[in-house]
C-alpha beads as a LAMMPS data file, in Angstrom:
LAMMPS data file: protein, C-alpha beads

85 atoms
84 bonds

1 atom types
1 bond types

-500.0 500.0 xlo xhi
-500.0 500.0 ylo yhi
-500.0 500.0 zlo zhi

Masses

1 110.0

Atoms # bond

1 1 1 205.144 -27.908 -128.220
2 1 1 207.016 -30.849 -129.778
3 1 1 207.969 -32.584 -126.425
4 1 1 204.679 -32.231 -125.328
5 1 1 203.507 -34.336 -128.460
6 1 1 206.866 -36.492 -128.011
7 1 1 205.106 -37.052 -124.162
8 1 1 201.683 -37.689 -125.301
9 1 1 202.653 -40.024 -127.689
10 1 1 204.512 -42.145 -125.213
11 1 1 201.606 -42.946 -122.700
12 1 1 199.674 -44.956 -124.627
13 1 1 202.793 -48.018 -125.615
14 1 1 203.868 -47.435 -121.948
15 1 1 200.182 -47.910 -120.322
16 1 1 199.719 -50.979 -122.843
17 1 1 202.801 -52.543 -122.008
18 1 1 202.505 -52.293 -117.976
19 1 1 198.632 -53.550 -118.191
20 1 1 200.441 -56.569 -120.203
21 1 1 203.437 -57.033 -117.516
22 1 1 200.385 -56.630 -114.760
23 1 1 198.467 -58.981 -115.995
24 1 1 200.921 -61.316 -116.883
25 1 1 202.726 -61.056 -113.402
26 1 1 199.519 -61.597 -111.759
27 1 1 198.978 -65.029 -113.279
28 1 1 202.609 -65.927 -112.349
29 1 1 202.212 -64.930 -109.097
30 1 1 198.647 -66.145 -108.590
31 1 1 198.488 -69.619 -110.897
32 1 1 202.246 -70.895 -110.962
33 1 1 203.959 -70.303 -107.662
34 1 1 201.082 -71.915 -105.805
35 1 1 200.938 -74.920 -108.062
36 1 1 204.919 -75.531 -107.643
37 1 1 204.230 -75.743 -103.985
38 1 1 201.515 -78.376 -104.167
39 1 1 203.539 -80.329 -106.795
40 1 1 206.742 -80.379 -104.973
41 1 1 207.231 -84.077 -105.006
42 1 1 206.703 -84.812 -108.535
43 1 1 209.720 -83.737 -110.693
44 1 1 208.098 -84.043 -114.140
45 1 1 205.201 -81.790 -113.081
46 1 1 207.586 -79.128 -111.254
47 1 1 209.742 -79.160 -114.721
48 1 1 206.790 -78.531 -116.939
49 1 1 205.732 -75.681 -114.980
50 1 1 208.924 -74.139 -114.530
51 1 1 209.025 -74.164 -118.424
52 1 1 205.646 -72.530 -118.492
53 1 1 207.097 -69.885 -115.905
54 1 1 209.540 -69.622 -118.208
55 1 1 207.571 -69.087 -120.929
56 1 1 205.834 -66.108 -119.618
57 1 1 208.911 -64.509 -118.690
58 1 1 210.365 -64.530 -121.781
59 1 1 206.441 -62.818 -123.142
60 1 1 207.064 -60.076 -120.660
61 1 1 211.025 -59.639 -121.858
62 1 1 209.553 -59.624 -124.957
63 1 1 206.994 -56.768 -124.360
64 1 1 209.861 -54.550 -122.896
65 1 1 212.287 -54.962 -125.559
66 1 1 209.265 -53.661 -127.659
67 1 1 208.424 -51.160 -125.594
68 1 1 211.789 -49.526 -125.705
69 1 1 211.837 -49.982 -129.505
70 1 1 208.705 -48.160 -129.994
71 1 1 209.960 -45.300 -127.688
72 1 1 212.687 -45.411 -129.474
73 1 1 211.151 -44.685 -132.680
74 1 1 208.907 -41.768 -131.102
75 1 1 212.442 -39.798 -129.866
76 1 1 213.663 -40.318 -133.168
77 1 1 210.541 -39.301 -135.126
78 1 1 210.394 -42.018 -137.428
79 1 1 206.503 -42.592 -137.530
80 1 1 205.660 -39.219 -139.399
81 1 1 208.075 -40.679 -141.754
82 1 1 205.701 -43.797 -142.473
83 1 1 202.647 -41.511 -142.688
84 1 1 204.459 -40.410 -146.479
85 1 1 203.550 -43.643 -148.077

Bonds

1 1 1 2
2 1 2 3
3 1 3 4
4 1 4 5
5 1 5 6
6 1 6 7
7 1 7 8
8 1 8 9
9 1 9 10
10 1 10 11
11 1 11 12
12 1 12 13
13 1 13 14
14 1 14 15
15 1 15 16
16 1 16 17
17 1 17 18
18 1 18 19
19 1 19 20
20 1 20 21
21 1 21 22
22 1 22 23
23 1 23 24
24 1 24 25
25 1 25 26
26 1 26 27
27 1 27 28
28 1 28 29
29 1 29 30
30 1 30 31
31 1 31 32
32 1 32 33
33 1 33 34
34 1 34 35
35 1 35 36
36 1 36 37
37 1 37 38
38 1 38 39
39 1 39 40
40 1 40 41
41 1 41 42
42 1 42 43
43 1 43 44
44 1 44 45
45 1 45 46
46 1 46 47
47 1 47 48
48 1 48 49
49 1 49 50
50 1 50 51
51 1 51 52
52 1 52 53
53 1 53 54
54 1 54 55
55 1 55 56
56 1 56 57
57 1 57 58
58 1 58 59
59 1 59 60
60 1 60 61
61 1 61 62
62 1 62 63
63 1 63 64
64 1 64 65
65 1 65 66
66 1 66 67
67 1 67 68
68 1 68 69
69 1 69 70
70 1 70 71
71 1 71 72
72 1 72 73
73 1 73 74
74 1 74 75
75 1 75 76
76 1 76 77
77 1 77 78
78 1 78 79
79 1 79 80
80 1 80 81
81 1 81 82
82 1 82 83
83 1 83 84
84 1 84 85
């Protein structure tokens, strides 16, 4: 009964984060790479948007490293804790 609660509880942060890294992925892959190509010649231009890839990359790192804190805190029980207060 507990692990199934423990299981339910996970779905939702891991369906929100993967919608995120999809959508986020898709406008790499769709906006950015394409642009580089047309761009090629132009250093400034191929710098900025390798910063703005960059930039996204580090939102998705950022939305795994929360992702396995908030699993983290599910295993470990630690939100009926905050429900005390």
């Amino acid at each position: 009964m507990q692990n199934d609660i423990k299981k339910s509880k996970r779905k939702a942060p891991i369906i929100c984060a993967a919608v995120v890294i999809a959508f986020l992925g898709i406008f790499l892959a769709t906006i950015l790479f394409p642009l580089i190509g047309e761009v090629a010649g132009e250093a400034l231009v191929v710098g900025f948007l390798l910063i703005y890839g960059g930039v996204i990359i580090a939102v998705i790192l950022g939305v795994i490293a929360a992702l396995r804190q908030r699993l983290r805190e599910i295993e470990g029980g630690e939100e009926e804790d905050a429900k005390q207060y």
